[in-house]
N, C-alpha and C positions, 0 to 999 in steps of 0.2 A: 329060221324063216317064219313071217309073218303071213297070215291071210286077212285077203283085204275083200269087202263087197258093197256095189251101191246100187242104189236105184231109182230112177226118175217114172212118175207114176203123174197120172190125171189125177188121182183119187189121191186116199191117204198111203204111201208109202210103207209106215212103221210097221207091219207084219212082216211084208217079203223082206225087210229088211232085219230084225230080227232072224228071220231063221234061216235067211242067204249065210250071211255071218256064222249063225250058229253052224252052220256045216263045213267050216272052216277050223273049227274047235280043234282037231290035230294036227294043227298046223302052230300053234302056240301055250303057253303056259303060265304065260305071267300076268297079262292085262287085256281087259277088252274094253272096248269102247265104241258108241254110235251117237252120231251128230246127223239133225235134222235140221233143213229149214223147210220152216212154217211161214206165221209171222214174222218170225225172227228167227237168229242161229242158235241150236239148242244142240247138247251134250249130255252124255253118261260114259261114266269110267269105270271101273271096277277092277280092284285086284282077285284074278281066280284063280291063284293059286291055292292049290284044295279044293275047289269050287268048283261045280260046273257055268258055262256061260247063262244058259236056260234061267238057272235058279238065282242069279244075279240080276239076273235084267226082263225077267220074264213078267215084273210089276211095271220096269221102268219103261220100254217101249212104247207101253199102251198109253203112257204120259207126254208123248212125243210125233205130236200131231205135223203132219205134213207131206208136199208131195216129190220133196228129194232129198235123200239119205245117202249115210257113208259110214261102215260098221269096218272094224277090226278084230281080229284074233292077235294079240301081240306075243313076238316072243324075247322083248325086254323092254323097252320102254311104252311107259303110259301113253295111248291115244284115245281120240285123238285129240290132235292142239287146236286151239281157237286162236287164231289172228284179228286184229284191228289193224288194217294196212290203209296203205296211200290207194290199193285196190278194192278200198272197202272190206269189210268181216269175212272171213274166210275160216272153214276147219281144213283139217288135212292128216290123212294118213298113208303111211310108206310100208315097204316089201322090201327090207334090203341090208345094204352095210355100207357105212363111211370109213373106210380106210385112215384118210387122213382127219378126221372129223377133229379132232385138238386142233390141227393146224389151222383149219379152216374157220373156228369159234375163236380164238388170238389174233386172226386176220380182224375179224368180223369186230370184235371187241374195243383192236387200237383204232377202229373207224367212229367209234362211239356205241354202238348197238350190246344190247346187254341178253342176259337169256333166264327165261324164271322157270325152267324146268330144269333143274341140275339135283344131281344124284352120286355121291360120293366122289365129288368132283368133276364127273362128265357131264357134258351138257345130252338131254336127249336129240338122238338123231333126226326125229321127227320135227323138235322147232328149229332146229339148223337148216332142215331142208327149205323149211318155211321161210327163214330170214333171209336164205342164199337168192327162193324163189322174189323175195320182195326189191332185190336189190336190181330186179329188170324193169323192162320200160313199160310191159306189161306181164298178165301172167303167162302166156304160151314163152315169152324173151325169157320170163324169170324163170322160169322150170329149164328152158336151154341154156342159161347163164349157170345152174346148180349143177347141172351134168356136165360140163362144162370144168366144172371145178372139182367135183368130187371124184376121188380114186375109191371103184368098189361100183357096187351096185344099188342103185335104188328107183322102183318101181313107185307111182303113186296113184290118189284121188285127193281131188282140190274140190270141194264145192262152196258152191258161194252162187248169187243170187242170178248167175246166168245158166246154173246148171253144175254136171260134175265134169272136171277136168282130167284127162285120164291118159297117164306116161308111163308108157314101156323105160325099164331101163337101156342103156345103148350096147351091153351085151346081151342082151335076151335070156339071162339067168332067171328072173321072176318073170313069170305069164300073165296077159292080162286078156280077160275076151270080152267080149261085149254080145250082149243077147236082147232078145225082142219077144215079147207076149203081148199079143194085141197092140193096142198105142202103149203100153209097158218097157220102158229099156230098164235094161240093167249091166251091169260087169263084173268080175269074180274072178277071184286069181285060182279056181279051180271050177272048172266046167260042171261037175259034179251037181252041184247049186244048182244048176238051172233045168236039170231032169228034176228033181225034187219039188220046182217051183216053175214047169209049165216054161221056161224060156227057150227057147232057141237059138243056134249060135248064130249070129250076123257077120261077125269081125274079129280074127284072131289080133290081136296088136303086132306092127313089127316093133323089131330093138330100134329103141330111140324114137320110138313114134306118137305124138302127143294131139291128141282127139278133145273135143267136148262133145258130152252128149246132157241131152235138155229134151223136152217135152215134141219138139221138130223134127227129133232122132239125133245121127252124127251129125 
């Protein structure tokens, strides 16, 4: 299991979002990563295994100017992914498992579509979600097109320049809530975050339930 945390802010984002994430830290062991937009879409990765999150990224945040964010704890593949889509630039990161996920990158492949995150042969889950989400007619269709297709679970956050997009899986095995401080939102696959960081709950997600939230709120 992965934790996932974002947050759409008037001001600069990259603090809450840094230590939303960092509270997430036992939630994973392999990679973390956070993607801002600012002016443009910006990104950090980091392998922490052995490492804490803090001590990884505790330079890099304050490099990462903006007023909506999207961090992970992972607990196997590197996030998150950056997209150049037919929906414009997009990151993305997931809370989950693909069951059939080979079947689904072979589909994807003899269609022409290729994948540059592969790892002893697997492709990572997270740009598969991304590719499945691109192949809709927009993104709310392409996130319902992914579930759609995927055997397993997966929960996510999409952001990209309208805001964060934000999908319960359609069994309800990963959580996802949505919270509010002042004109402040944010989301967090564990509540916990949000006493630490002044939020309050707004919105539990249901299974299968796909929200944006942006600077207007939900």
């Amino acid at each position: 299991m992965s934790g996932v945390f974002g947050v759409v802010s008037k001001g600069n984002c990259n603090e809450d979002l840094f230590y939303g994430t960092d509270y997430h830290s036992h939630l994973g062991t392999q990679f973390a990563g956070l993607a801002v937009f600012g002016k443009d879409l910006q990104r950090k990765i980091h392998d922490i295994r052995g490492s804490q999150f803090k001590a990884k990224f505790h330079e890099d945040y304050q490099k990462l100017p903006g007023n909506m964010g999207i961090g992970v704890i992972s607990a196997k593949d590197e996030q998150p992914i950056l997209v150049n889509s037919k929906f414009g630039p997009f990151a993305i990161v997931t809370n989950g498992f693909i069951d059939n996920a080979d079947i689904l990158a072979k589909r994807l492949c003899s269609k022409g579509k290729s994948f540059s995150e592969v790892t002893d042969g697997k492709v990572n889950l997270t740009e598969l979600a991304a590719k499945l989400i691109i192949c809709g007619r927009n993104i709310p269709d392409g996130i319902d097109n992914m579930f759609n297709q995927i055997h397993g679970s997966c929960s996510l956050l999409l952001l990209n320049k309208d805001g964060i997009y934000v999908a319960r899986d359609r069994f309800g095995v990963t959580p996802l809530t949505i919270g509010r401080r002042g004109s402040d939102w944010a989301v967090t696959t564990e509540t916990s975050a949000f006493l630490n960081l002044g939020y309050k709950v707004v919105k539990y997600l249901q299974p299968g339930e796909i929200v944006l939230i942006n600077k207007s709120g939900i």
